[in-house]
Backbone atoms as SQL, in Angstrom:
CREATE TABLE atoms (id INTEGER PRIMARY KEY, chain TEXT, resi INTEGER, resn TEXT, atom TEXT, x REAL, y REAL, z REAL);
INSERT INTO atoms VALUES
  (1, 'A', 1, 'UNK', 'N', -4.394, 19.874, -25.599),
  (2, 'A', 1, 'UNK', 'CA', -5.825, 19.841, -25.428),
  (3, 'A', 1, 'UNK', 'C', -6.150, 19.295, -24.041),
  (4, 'A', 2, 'UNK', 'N', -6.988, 20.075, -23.083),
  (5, 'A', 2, 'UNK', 'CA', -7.419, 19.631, -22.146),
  (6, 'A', 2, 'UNK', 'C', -8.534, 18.493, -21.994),
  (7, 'A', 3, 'UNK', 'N', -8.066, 17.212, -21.033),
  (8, 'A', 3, 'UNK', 'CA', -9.042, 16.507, -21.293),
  (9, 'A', 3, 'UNK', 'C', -10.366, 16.397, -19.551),
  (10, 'A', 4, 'UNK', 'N', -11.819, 16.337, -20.185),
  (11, 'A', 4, 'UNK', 'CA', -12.325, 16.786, -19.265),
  (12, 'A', 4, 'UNK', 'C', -13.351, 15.320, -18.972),
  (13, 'A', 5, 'UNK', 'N', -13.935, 15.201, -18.076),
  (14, 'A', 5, 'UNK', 'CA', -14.535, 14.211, -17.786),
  (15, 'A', 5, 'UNK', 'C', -15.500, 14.422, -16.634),
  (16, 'A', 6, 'UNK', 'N', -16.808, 13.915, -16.540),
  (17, 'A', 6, 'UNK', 'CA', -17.791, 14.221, -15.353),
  (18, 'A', 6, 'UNK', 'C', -17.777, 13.171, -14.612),
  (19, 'A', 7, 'UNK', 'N', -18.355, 13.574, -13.444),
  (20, 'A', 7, 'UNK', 'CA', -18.371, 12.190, -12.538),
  (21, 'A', 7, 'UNK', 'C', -19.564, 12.361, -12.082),
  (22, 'A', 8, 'UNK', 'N', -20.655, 12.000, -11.683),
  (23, 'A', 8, 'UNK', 'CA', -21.885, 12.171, -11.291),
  (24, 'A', 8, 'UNK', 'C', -21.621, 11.972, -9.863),
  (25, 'A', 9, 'UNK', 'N', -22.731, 12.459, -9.193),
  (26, 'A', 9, 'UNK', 'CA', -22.755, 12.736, -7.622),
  (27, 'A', 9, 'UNK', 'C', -22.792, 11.002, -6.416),
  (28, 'A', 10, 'UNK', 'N', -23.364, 10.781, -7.384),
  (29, 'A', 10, 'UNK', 'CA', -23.542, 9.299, -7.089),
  (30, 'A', 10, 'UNK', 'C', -22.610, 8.116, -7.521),
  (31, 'A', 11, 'UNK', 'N', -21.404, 8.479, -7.810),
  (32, 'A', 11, 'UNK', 'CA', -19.745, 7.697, -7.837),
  (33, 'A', 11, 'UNK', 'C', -19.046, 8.243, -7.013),
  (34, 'A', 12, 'UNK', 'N', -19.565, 9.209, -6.195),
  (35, 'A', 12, 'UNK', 'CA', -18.332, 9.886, -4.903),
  (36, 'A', 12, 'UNK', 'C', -18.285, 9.148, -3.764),
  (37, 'A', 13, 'UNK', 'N', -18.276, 7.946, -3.846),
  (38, 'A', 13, 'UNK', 'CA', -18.106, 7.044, -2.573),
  (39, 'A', 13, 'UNK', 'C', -18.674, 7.799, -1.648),
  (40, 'A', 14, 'UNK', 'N', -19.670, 7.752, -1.286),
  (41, 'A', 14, 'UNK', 'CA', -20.652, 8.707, -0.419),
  (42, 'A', 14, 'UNK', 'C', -19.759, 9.946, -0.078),
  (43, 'A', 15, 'UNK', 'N', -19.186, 11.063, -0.727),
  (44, 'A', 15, 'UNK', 'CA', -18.693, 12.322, -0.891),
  (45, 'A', 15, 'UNK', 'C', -17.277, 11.536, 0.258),
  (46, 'A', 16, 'UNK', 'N', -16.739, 10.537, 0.118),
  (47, 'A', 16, 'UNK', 'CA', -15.303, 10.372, 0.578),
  (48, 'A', 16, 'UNK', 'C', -14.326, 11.144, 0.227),
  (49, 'A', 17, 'UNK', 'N', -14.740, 11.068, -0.939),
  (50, 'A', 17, 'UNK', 'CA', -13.673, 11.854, -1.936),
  (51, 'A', 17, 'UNK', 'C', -13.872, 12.673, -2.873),
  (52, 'A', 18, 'UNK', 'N', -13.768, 13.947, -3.088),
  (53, 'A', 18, 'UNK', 'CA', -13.640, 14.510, -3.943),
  (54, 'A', 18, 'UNK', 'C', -12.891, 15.001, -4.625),
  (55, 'A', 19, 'UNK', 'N', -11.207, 15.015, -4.069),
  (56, 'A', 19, 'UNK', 'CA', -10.122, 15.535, -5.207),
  (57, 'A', 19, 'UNK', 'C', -10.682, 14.647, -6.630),
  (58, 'A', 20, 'UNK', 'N', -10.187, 15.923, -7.693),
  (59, 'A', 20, 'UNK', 'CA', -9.777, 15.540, -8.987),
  (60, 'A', 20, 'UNK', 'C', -8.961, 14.366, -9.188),
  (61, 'A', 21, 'UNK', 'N', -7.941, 13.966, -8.433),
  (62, 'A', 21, 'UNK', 'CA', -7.214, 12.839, -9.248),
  (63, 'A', 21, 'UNK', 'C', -7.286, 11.966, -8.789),
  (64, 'A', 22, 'UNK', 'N', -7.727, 11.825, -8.160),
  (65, 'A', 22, 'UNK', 'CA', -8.397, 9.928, -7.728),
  (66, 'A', 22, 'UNK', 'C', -9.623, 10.099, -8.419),
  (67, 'A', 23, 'UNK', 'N', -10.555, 10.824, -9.199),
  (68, 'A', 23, 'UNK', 'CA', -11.144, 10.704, -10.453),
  (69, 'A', 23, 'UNK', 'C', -11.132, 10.400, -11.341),
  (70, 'A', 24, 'UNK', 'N', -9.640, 9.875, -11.970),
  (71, 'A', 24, 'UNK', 'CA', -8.960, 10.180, -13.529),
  (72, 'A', 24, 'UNK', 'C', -9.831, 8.681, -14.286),
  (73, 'A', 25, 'UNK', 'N', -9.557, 8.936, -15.943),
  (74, 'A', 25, 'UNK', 'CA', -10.741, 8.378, -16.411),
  (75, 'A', 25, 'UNK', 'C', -9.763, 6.754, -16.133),
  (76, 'A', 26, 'UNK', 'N', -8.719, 6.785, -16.322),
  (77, 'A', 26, 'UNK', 'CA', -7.493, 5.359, -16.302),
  (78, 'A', 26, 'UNK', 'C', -8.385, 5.043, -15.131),
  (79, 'A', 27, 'UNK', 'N', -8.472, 5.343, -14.113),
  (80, 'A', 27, 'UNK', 'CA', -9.106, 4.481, -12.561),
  (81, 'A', 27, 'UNK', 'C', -10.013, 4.347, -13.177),
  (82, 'A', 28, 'UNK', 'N', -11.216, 5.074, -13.556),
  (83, 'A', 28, 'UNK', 'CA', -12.389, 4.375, -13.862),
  (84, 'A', 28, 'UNK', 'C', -11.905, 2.784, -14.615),
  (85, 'A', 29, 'UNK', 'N', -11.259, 3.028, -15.861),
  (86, 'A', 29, 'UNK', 'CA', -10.853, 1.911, -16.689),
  (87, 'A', 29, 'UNK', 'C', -10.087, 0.409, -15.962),
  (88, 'A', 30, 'UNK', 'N', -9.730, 0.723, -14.843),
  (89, 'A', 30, 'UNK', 'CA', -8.981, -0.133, -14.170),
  (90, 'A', 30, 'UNK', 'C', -9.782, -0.903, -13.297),
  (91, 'A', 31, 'UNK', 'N', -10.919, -0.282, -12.750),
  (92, 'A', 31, 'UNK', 'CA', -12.180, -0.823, -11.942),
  (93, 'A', 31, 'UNK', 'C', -13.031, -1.585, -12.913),
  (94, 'A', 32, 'UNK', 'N', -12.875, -0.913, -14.270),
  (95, 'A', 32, 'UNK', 'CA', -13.861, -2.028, -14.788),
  (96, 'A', 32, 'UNK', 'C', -13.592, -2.924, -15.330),
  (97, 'A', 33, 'UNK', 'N', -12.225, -2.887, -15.201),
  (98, 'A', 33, 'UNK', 'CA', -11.268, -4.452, -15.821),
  (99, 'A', 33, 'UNK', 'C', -11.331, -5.210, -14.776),
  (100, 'A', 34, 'UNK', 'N', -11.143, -4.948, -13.754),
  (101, 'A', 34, 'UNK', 'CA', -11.067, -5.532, -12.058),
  (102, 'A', 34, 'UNK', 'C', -12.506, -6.343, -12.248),
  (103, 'A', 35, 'UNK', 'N', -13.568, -5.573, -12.056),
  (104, 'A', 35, 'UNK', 'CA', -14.769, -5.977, -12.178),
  (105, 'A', 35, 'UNK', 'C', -15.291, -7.209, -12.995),
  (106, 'A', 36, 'UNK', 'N', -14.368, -6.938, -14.227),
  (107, 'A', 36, 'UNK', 'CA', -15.367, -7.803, -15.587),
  (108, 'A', 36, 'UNK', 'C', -14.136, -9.172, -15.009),
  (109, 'A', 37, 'UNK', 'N', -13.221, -9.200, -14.129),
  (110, 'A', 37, 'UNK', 'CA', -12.627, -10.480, -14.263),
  (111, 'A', 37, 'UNK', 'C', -13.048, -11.108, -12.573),
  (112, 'A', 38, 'UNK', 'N', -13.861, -10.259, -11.918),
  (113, 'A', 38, 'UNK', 'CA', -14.523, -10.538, -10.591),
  (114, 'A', 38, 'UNK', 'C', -13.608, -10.796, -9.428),
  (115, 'A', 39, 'UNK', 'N', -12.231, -9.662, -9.435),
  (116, 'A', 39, 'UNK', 'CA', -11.606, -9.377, -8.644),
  (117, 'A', 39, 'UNK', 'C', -12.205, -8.774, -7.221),
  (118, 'A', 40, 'UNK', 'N', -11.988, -9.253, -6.386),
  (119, 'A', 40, 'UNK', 'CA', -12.000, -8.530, -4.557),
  (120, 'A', 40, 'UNK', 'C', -11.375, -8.405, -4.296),
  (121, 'A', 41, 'UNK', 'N', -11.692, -7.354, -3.861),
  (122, 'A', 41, 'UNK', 'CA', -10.998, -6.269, -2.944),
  (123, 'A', 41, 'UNK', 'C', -9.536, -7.338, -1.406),
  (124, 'A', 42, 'UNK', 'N', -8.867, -6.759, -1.274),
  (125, 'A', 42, 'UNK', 'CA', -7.594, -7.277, -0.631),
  (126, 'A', 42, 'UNK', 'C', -8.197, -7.546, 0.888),
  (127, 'A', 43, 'UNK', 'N', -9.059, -6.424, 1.946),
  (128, 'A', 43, 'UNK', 'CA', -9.549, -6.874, 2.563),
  (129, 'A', 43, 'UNK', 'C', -10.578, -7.718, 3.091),
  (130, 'A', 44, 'UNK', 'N', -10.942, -8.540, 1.953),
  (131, 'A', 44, 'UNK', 'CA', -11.610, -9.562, 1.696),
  (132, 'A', 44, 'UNK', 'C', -11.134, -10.966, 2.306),
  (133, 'A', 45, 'UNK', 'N', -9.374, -10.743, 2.331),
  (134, 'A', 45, 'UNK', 'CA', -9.033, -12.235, 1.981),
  (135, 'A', 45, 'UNK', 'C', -7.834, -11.956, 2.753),
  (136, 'A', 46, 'UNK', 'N', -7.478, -10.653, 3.441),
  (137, 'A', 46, 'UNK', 'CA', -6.439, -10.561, 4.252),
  (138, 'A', 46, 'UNK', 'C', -6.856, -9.911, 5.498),
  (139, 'A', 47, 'UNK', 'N', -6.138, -10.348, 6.308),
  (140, 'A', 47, 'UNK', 'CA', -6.637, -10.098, 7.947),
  (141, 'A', 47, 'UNK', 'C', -4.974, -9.102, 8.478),
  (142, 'A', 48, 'UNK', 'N', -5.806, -7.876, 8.611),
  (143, 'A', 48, 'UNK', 'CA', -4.357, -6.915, 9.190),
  (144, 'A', 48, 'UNK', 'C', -4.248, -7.443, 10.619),
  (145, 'A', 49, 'UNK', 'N', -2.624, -7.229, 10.274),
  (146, 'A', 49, 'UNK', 'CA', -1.981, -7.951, 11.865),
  (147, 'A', 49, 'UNK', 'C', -0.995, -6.782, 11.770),
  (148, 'A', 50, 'UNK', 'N', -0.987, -6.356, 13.608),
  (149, 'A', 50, 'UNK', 'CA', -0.274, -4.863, 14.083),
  (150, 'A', 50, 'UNK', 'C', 0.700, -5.964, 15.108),
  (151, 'A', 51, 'UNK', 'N', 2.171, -6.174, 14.417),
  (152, 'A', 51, 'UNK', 'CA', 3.098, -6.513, 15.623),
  (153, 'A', 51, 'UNK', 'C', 4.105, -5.352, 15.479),
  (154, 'A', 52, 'UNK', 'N', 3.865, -4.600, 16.666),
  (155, 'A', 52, 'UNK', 'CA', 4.702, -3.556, 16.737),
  (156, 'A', 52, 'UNK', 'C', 5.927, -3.548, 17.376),
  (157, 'A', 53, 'UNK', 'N', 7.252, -2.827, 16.488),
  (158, 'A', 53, 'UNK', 'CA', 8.157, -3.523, 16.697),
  (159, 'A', 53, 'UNK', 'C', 8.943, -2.097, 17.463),
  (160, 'A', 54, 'UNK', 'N', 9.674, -2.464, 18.076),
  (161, 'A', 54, 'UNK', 'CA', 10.391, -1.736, 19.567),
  (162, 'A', 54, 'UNK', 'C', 11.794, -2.371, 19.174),
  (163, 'A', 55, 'UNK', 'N', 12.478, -1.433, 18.600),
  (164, 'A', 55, 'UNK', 'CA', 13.849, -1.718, 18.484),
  (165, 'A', 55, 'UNK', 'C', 14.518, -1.550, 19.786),
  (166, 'A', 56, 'UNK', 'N', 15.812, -2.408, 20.123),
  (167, 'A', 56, 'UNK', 'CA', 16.780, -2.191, 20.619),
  (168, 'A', 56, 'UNK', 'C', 18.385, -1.637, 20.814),
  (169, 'A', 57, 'UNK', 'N', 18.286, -0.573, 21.066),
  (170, 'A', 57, 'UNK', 'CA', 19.650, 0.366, 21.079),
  (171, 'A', 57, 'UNK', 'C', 20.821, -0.587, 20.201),
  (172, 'A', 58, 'UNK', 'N', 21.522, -1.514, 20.519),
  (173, 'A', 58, 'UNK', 'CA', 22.570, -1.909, 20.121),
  (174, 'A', 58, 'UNK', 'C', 22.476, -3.565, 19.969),
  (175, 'A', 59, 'UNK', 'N', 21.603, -3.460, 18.728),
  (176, 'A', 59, 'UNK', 'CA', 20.843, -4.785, 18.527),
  (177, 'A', 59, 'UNK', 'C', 20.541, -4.668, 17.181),
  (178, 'A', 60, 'UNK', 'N', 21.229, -5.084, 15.589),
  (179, 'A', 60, 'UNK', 'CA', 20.816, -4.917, 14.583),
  (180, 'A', 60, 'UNK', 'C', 19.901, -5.746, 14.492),
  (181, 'A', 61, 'UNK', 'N', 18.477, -5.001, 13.004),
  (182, 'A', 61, 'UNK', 'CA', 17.778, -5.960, 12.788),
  (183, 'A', 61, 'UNK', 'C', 17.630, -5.772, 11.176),
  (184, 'A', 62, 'UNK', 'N', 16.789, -6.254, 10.590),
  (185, 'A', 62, 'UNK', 'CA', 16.775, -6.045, 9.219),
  (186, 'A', 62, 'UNK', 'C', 15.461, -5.552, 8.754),
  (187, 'A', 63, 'UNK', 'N', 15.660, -4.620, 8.567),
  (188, 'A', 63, 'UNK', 'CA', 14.920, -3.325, 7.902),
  (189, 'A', 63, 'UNK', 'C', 14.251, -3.242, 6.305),
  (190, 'A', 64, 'UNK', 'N', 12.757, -3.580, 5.854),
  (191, 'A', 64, 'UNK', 'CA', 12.740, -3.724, 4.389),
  (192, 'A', 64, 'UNK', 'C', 11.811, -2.095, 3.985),
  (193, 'A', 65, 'UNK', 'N', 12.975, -1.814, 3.404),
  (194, 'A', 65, 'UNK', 'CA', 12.211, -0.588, 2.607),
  (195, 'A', 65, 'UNK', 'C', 11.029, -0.331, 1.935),
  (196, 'A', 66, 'UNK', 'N', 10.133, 0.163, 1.599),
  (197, 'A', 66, 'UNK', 'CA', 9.237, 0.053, 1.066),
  (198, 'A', 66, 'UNK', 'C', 9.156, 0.257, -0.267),
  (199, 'A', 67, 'UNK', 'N', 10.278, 0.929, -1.026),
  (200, 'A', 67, 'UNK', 'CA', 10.426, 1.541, -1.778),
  (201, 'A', 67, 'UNK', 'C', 11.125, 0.585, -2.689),
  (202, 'A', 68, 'UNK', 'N', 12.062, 0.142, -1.946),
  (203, 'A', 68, 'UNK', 'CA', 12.799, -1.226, -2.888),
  (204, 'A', 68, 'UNK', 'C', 12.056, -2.211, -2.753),
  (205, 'A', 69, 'UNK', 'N', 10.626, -2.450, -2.725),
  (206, 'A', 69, 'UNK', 'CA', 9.812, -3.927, -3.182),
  (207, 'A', 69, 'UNK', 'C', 9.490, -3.801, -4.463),
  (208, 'A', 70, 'UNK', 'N', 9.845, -4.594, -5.318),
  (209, 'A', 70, 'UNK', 'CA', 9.367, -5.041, -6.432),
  (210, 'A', 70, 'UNK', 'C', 7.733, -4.922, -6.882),
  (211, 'A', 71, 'UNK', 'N', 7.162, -4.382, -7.011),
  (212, 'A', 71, 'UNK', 'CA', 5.551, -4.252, -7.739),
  (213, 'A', 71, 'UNK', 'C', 5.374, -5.434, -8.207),
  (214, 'A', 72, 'UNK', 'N', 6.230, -5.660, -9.343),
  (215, 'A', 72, 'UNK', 'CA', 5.827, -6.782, -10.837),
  (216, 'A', 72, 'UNK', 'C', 6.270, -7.938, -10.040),
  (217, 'A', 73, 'UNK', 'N', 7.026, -8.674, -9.034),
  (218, 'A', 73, 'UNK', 'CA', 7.941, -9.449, -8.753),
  (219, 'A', 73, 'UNK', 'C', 7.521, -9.913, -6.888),
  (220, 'A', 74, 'UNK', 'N', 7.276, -8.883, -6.348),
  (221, 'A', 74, 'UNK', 'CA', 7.114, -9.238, -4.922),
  (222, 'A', 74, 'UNK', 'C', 8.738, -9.283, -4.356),
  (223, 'A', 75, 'UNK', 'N', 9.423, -9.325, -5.329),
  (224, 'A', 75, 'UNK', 'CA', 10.761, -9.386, -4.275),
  (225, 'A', 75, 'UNK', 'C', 11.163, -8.321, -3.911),
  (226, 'A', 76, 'UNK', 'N', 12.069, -8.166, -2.458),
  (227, 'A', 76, 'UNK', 'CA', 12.915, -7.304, -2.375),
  (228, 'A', 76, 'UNK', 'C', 13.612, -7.637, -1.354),
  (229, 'A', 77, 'UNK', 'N', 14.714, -6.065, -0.739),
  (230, 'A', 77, 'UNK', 'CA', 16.025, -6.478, -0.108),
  (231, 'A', 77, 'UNK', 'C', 15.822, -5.897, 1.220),
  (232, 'A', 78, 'UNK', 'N', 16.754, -6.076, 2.329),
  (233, 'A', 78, 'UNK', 'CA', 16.781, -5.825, 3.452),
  (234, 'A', 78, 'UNK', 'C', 18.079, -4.849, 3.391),
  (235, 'A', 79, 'UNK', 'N', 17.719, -4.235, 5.061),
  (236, 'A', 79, 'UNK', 'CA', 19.213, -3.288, 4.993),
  (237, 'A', 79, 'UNK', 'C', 19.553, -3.645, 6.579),
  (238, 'A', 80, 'UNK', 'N', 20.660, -4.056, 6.950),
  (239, 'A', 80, 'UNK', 'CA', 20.866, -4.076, 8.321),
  (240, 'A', 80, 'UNK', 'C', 20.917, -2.819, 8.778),
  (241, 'A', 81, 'UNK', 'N', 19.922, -2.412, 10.130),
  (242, 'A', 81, 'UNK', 'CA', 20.649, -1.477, 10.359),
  (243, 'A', 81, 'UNK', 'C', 20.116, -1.619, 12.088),
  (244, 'A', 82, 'UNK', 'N', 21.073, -0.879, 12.841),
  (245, 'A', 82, 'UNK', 'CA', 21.022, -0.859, 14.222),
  (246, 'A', 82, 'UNK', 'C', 19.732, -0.030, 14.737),
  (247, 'A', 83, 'UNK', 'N', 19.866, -0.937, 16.142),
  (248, 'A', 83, 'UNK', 'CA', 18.503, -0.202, 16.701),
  (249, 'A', 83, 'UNK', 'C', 18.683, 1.073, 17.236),
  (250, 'A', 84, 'UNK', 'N', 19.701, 1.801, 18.000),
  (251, 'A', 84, 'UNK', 'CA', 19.521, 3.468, 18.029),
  (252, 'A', 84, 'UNK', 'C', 19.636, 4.291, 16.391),
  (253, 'A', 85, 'UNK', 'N', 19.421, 3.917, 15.920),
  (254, 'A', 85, 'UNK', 'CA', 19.451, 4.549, 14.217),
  (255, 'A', 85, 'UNK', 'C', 18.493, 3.699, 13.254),
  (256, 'A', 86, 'UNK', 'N', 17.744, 3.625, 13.996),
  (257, 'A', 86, 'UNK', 'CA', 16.176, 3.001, 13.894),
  (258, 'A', 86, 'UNK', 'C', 15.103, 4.271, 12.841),
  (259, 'A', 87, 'UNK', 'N', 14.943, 4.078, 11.365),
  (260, 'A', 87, 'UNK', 'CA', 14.226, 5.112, 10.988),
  (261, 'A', 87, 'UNK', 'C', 12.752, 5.545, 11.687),
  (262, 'A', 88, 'UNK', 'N', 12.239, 6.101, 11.832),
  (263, 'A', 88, 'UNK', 'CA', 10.578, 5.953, 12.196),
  (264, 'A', 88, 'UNK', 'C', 9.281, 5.530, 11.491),
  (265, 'A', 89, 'UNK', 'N', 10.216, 5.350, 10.432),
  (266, 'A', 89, 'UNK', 'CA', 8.788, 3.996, 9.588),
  (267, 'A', 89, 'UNK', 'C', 9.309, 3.008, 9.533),
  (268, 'A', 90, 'UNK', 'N', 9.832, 2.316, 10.600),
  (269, 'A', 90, 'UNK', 'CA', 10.447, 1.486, 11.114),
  (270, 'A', 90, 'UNK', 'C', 9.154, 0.780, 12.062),
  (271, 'A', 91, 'UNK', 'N', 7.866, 0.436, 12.255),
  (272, 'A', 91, 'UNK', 'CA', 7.108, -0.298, 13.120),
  (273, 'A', 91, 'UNK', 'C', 6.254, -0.960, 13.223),
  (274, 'A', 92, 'UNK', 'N', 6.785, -1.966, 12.510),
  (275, 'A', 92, 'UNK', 'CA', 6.030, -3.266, 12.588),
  (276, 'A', 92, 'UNK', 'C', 6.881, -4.364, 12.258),
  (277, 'A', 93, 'UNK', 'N', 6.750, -5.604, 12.664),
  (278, 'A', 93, 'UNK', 'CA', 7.374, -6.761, 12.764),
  (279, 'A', 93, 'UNK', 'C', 6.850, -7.519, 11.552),
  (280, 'A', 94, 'UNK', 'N', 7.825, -7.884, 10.550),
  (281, 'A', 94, 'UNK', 'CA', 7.347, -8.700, 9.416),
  (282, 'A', 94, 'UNK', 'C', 7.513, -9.718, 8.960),
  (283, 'A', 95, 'UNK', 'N', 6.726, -10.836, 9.151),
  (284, 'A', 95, 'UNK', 'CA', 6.317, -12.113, 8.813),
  (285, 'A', 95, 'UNK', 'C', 6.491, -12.943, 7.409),
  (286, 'A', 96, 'UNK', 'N', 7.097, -14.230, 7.110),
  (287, 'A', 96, 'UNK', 'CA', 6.434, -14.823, 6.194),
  (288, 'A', 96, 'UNK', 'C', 4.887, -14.425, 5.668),
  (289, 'A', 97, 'UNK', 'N', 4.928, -14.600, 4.402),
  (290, 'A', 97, 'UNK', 'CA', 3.301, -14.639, 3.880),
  (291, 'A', 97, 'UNK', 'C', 2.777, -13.475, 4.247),
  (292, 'A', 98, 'UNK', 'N', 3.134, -12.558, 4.589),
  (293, 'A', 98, 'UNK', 'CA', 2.615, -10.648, 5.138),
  (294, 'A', 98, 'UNK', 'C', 2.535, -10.271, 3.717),
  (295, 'A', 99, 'UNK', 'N', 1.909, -9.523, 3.835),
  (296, 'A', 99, 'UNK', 'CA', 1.622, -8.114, 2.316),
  (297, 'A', 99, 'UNK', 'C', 1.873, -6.733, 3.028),
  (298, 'A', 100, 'UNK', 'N', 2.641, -6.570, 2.229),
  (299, 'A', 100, 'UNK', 'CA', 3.132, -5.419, 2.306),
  (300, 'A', 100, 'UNK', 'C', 2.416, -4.019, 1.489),
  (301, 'A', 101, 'UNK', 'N', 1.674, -3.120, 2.254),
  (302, 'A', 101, 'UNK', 'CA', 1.232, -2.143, 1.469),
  (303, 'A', 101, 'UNK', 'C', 1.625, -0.565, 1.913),
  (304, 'A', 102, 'UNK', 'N', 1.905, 0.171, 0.822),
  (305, 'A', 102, 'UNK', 'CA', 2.475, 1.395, 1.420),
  (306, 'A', 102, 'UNK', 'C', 1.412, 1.897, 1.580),
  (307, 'A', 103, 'UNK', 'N', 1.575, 3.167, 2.725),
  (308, 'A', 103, 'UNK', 'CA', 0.286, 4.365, 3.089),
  (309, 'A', 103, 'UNK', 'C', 0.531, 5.269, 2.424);
């Protein structure tokens, strides 16, 4: 069974968005749990910092995946790896106390 749901013209974040699935009814449900416990928003309370990082040819550094961070936990691991074999989402320099968010 297909499930269908409306969104009125006036929840389109001033027409930001209109794909279907950043619509789904779970997001609605998740905003209004957010809401009823008077959660803000992340750029509220965090200040983006751009240290862009310029590897060096034959100079390992330690590399954190994005993929191996923990969600539930915040932890995760590093990978040594050298600077001419430097991936390209490789750029930025990361700090104690940083948040880490994928794009």
């Amino acid at each position: 069974m297909a499930v269908v749901s409306v969104v009125k013209l006036s929840e389109l974040e001033g027409a930001k968005r209109i794909d279907a699935e950043y619509y789904q009814l779970e997001y609605f449900a998740l905003i209004k749990k957010l809401q009823f416990v008077n959660a803000i928003p992340i750029k509220k309370i965090a200040v983006p910092t751009k240290r862009k990082f310029k590897p060096i040819e034959n100079k390992f550094f330690n590399y954190i995946e994005i993929a191996k961070v923990d969600l539930s936990t915040g932890e995760y691991s590093t990978s040594k790896i050298i600077g001419k074999e430097t991936p390209d989402r490789a750029q930025w320099i990361v700090k104690n106390d940083d948040i880490l968010i994928s794009t």
